[in-house]
C-alpha positions in Angstrom: -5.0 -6.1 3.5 -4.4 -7.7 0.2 -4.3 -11.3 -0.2 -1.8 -13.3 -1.6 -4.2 -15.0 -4.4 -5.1 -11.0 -5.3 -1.2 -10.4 -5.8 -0.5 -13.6 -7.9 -3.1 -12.5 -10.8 -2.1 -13.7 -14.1 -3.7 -14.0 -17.7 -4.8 -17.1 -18.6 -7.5 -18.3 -20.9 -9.1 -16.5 -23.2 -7.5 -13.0 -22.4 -3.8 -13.9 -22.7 -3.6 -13.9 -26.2 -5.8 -10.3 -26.5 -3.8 -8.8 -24.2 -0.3 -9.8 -25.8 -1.9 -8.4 -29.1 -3.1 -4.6 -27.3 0.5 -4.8 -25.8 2.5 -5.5 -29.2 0.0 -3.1 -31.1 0.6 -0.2 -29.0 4.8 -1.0 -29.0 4.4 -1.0 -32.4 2.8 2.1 -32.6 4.9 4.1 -31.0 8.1 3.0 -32.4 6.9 3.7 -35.5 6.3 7.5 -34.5 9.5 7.3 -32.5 11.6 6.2 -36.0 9.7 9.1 -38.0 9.7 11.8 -35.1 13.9 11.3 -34.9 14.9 12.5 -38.6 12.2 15.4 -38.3 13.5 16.2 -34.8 17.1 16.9 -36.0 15.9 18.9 -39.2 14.6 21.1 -36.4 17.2 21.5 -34.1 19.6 22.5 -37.5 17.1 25.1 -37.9 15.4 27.9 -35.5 12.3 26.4 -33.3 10.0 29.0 -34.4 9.0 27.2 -37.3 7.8 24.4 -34.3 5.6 27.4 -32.7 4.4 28.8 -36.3 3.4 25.0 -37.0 1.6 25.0 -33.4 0.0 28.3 -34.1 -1.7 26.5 -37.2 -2.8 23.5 -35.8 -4.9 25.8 -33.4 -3.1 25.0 -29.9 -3.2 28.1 -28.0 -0.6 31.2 -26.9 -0.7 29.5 -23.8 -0.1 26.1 -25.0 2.8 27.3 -27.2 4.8 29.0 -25.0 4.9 26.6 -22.3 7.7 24.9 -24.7 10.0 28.5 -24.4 12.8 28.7 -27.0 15.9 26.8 -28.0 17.5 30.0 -29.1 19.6 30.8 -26.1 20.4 27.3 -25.5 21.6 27.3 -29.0 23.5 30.7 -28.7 25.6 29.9 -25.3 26.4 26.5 -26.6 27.8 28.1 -30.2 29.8 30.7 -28.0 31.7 27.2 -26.1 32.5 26.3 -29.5 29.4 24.2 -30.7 28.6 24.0 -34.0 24.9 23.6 -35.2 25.7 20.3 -36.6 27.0 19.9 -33.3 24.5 20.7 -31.2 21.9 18.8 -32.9 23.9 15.8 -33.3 24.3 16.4 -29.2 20.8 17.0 -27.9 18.8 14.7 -30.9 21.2 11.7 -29.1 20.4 12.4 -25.4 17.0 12.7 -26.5 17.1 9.1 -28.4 18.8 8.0 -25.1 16.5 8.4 -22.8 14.2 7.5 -24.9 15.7 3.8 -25.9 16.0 3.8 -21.6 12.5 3.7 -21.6 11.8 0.6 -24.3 14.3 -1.3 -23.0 12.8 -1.4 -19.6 9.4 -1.6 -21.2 10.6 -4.8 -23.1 12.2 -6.5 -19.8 9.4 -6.3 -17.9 7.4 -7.1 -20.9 9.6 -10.2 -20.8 9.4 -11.0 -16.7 5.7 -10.5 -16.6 4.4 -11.5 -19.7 1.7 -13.2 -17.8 0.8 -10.3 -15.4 -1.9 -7.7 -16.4 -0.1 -5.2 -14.7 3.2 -5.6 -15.9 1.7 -5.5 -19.4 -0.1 -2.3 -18.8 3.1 -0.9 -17.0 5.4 -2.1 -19.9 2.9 -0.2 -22.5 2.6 2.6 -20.3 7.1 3.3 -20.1 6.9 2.7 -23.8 4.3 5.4 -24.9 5.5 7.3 -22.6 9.1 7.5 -23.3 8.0 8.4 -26.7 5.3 11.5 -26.5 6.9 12.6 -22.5 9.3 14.4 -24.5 7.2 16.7 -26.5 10.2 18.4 -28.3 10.6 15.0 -30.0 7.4 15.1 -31.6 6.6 18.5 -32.3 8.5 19.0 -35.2 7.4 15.2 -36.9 3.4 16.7 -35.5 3.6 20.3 -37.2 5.2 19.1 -40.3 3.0 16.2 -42.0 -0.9 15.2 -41.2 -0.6 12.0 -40.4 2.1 13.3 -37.6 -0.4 15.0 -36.1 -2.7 11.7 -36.0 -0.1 9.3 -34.9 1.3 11.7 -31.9 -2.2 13.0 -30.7 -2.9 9.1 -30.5 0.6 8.0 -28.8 0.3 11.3 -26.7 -3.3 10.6 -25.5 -2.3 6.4 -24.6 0.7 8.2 -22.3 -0.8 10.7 -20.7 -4.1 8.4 -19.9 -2.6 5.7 -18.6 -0.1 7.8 -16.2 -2.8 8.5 -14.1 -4.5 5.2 -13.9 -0.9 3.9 -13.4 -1.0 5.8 -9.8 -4.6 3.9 -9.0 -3.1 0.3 -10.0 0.7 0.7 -8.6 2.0 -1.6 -7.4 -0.3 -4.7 -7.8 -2.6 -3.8 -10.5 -5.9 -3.4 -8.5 -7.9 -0.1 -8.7 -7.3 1.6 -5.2 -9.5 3.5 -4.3 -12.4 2.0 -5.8 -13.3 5.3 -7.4 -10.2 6.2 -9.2 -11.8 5.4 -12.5 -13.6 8.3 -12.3 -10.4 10.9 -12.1 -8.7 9.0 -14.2 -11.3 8.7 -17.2 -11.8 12.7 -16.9 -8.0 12.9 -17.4 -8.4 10.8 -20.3 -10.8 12.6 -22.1 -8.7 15.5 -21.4 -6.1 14.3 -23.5 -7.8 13.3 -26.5 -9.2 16.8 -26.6 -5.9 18.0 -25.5 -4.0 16.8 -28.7 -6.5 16.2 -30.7 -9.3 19.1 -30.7 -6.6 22.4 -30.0 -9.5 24.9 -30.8 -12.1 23.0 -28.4 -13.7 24.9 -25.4 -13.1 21.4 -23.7 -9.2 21.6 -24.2 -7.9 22.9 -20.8 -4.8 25.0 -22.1 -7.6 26.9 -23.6 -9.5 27.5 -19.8 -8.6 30.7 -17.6 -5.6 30.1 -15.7 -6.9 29.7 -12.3 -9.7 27.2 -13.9 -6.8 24.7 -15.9 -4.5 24.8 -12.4 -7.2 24.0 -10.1 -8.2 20.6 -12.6 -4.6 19.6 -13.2 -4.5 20.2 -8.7 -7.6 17.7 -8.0 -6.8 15.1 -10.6 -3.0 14.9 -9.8 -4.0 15.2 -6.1 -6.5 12.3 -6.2 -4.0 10.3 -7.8 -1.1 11.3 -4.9 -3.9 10.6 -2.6 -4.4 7.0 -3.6 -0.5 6.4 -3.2 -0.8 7.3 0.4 -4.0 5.8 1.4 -3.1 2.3 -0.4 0.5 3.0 1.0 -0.9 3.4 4.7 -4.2 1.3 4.8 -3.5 -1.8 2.7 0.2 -2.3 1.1 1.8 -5.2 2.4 5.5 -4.8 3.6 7.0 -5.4 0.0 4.6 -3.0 -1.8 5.7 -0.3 0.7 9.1 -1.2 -0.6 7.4 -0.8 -4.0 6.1 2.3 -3.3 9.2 3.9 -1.8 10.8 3.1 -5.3 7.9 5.2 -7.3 8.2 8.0 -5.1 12.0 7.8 -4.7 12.3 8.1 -8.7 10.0 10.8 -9.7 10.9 12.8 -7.0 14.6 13.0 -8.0 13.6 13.3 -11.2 11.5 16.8 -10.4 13.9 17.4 -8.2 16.9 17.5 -10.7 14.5 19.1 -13.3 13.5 21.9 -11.5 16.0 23.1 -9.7 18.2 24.7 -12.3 15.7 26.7 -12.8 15.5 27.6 -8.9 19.0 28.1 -9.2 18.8 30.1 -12.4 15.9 32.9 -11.3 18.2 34.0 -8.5 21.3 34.5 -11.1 20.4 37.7 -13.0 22.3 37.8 -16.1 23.7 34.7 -15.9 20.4 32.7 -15.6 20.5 31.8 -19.3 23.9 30.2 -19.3 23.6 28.5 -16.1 20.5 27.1 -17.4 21.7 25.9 -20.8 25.1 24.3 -19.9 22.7 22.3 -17.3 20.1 21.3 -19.6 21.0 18.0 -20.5 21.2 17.1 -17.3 18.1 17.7 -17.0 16.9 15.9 -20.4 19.4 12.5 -18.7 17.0 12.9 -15.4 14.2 11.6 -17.5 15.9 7.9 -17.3 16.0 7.5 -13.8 11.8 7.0 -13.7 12.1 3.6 -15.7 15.2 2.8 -14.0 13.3 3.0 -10.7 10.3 1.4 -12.0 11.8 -1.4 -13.1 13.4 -2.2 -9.7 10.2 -1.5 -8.2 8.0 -4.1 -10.7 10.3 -6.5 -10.7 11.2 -6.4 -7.2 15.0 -6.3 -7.2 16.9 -5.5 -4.3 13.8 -4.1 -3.0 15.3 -3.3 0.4 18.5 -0.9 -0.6 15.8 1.8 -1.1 16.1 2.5 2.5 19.5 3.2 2.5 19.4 5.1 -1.0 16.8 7.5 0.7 18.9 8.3 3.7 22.1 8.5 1.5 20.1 10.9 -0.5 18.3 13.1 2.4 21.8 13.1 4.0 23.7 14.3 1.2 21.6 16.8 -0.3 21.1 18.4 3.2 24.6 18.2 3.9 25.3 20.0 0.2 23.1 22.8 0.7 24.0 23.5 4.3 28.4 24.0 2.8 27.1 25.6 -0.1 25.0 28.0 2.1 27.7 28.2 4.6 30.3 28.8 1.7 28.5 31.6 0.0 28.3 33.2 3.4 31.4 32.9 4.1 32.7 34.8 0.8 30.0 37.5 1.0 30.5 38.6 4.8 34.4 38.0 4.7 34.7 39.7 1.3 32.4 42.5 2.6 35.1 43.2 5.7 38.3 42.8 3.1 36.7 45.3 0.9 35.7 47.6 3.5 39.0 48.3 5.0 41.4 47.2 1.6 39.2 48.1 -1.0 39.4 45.5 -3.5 38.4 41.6 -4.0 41.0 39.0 -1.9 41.9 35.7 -2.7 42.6 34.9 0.6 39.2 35.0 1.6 38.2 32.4 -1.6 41.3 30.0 0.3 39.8 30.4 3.9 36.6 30.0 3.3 37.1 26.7 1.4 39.8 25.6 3.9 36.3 26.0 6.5 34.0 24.1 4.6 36.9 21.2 4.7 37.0 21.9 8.2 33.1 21.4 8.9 32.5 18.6 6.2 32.9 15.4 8.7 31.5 17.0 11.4 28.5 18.9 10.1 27.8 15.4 8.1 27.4 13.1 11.3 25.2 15.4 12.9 23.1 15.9 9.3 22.9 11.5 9.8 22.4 11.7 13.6 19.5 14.4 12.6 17.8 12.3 9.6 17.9 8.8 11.7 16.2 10.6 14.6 13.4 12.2 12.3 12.9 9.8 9.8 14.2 6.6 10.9 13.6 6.6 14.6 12.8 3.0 14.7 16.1 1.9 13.6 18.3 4.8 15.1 16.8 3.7 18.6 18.2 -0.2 18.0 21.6 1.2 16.7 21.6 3.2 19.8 20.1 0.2 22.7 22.6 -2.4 20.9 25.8 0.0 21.4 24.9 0.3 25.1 24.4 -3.1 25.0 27.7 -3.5 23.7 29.2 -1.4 26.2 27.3 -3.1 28.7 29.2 -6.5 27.8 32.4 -5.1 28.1 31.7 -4.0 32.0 29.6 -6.0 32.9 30.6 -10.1 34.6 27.5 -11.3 36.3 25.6 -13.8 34.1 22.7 -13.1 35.7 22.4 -9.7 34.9 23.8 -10.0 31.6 21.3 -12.4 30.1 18.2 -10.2 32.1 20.0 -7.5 29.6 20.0 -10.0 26.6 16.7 -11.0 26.7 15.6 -6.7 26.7 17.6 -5.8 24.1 16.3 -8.5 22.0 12.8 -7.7 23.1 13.3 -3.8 22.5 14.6 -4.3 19.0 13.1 -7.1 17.4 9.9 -6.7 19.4 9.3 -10.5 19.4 6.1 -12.3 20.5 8.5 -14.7 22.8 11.8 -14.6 23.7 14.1 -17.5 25.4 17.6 -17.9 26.0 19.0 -21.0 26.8 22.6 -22.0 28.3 24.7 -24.6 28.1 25.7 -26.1 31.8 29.5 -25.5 32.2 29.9 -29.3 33.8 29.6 -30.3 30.2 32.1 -28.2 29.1 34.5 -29.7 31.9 33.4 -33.0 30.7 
């Protein structure tokens, strides 16, 4: 378990002035690419992207590389058809870009500012910032492809974020190395950038591996690190770094979550993939944001305890949307499939009825959604709701004291699960008094 003097670390000495210096250096750093990379970014987005991939195709980054980052055409082309003009569309995406983006600092620079003195909220304040920089590659790319030093200055800022995401998963949430071994995934990853950004042609860059080869590494050093999370989470995170945790996972995976799905959604839409995809895209871009947001409350520790009710909120919700939208759809297809057997054409009636039934089901199917998620998830606390409610009936029926109290003392035993428990009464001969 970890002790209270190992979560109180803080620079002192001769370190605390180094360490401020690494911190400001690498801030620095990547603003400065951040304030070059924005002007270039827009030039790009005025223009078509395949002067991005011709640049890339230079540089030496292979086919496989390159096309990983798809094309802005159709984007571009369903967004002109609403109306959009290029000016337009540039001026749109280039500012949810900065956006998130600024997101990131800002929370970088409070927690820079809370925990000044803290090792770890240094390295996770230098790790939001070069991240919220290089994580969004379309950013850089054109500022990279177009002068040499861009190439130098995002390579570096790149290789700081992507090396210090994975050591940020061995040192969450108190800043000691857990497991013990993590250095060793972690400095592999590491090296794996730097040739990553800045040796393309290298046999050592993975893009540049077979396919099965570059998936299994990117499996076993992500899975180490997701590994860590849940051994430190079950074997040695006190009750507020489980709190912590919760935050970490609760923000990346609604951020993958609200990524990836439009593109879920969008394989099963045929012809209509490419707008349903564009017209959602910067939703997706805005999802970015919610990782420093949650960090932030996880760091600093604020209102640590809603993320309990922000996860069930959330499992409830999003089971309870899919099961209408699933029942919905049904409803149209098999009701439109009787209407157009015997009438022979499309209804509107069926659109009315089947909405009028989802109405119908919402309250209903949404208690026994909660009832289902506080049995499986949050059994602990669904049992005390439930032994306090009888509880409550049981006050209502029963008058002898006797028995009452005896009931008292196992409710409070059953739900706070006390080491003691007393109960004392006042005589009622004072109370005549």
């Amino acid at each position: 378990m970890t002790t209270q003097s190992q979560l109180d670390t803080r620079l002192q000495g001769r370190w605390f002035t180094p360490a401020r210096a690494a911190w400001a250096a690498v801030f620095v750093l990547s603003l400065i690419v951040f304030l070059f990379a924005v002007p270039a970014r827009y030039a790009q987005l005025l223009s078509p992207e395949d002067e991005v991939r011709e640049g890339l195709a230079r540089l030496g980054f292979s086919p496989q590389y390159i096309e990983q980052y798809g094309s802005e055409a159709a984007t571009r082309a369903v967004l002109s058809s609403l109306g959009l003009s290029p000016a337009g569309y540039a001026a749109f995406f280039l500012t949810l870009e900065v956006v998130v983006t600024l997101v990131y600092i800002a929370v970088a620079l409070i927690i820079a500012w809370r925990k000044s003195d803290s090792p770890f909220g240094l390295f996770a304040s230098l790790f939001l910032v070069a991240f919220g920089v290089a994580g969004s590659s379309y950013m850089l790319l054109p500022f990279m492809v177009q002068y040499s030093v861009g190439f130098f200055l995002v390579g570096l800022v790149t290789t700081l974020a992507y090396s210090m995401m994975t050591l940020f998963f061995y040192l969450f949430p108190d800043g000691h190395l857990v497991p013990r071994w993590g250095w060793i995934p972690a400095g592999f990853w590491a090296v794996t950038t730097f040739f990553w950004n800045f040796t393309p042609r290298s046999a050592l860059n993975p893009t540049n591996w077979p396919l099965w080869l570059y998936f299994l590494y990117v499996m076993l050093i992500w899975g180490s690190a997701a590994f860590a999370q849940i051994y430190r989470y079950r074997r040695i995170s006190s009750i507020v770094q489980r709190q912590q945790t919760k935050w970490l996972v609760f923000g990346f995976g609604l951020t993958v979550l609200l990524i990836f799905t439009p593109f879920i959604i969008a394989a099963s839409l045929g012809t209509d993939a490419e707008t349903f995809y564009s017209l959602l895209l910067p939703a997706q871009v805005l999802a970015l944001s919610i990782i420093p947001v949650a960090l932030a409350i996880s760091i600093l520790r604020y209102r640590l305890w809603d993320i309990d009710l922000l996860i069930r909120r959330t499992l409830q919700y999003s089971l309870l949307s899919g099961l209408l939208a699933l029942t919905y759809f049904g409803l149209v297809i098999v009701l439109q499939s009787i209407f157009t057997a015997f009438g022979g054409q499309w209804s509107e009636l069926v659109t009315v009825a089947s909405t009028l039934a989802i109405a119908a089901l919402f309250f209903p199917l949404r208690n026994r959604v909660q009832a289902f998620i506080d049995r499986r998830f949050y059994r602990k606390k669904y049992d005390a709701q439930k032994v306090l409610a009888e509880f409550a009936a049981t006050c209502r029926d029963e008058t002898d004291i006797e028995k009452l109290t005896a009931r008292l003392v196992g409710v409070i035993d059953e739900t706070l699960q006390p080491e003691k428990v007393s109960l004392w009464l006042k005589d009622d001969s004072t109370l005549r008094r």
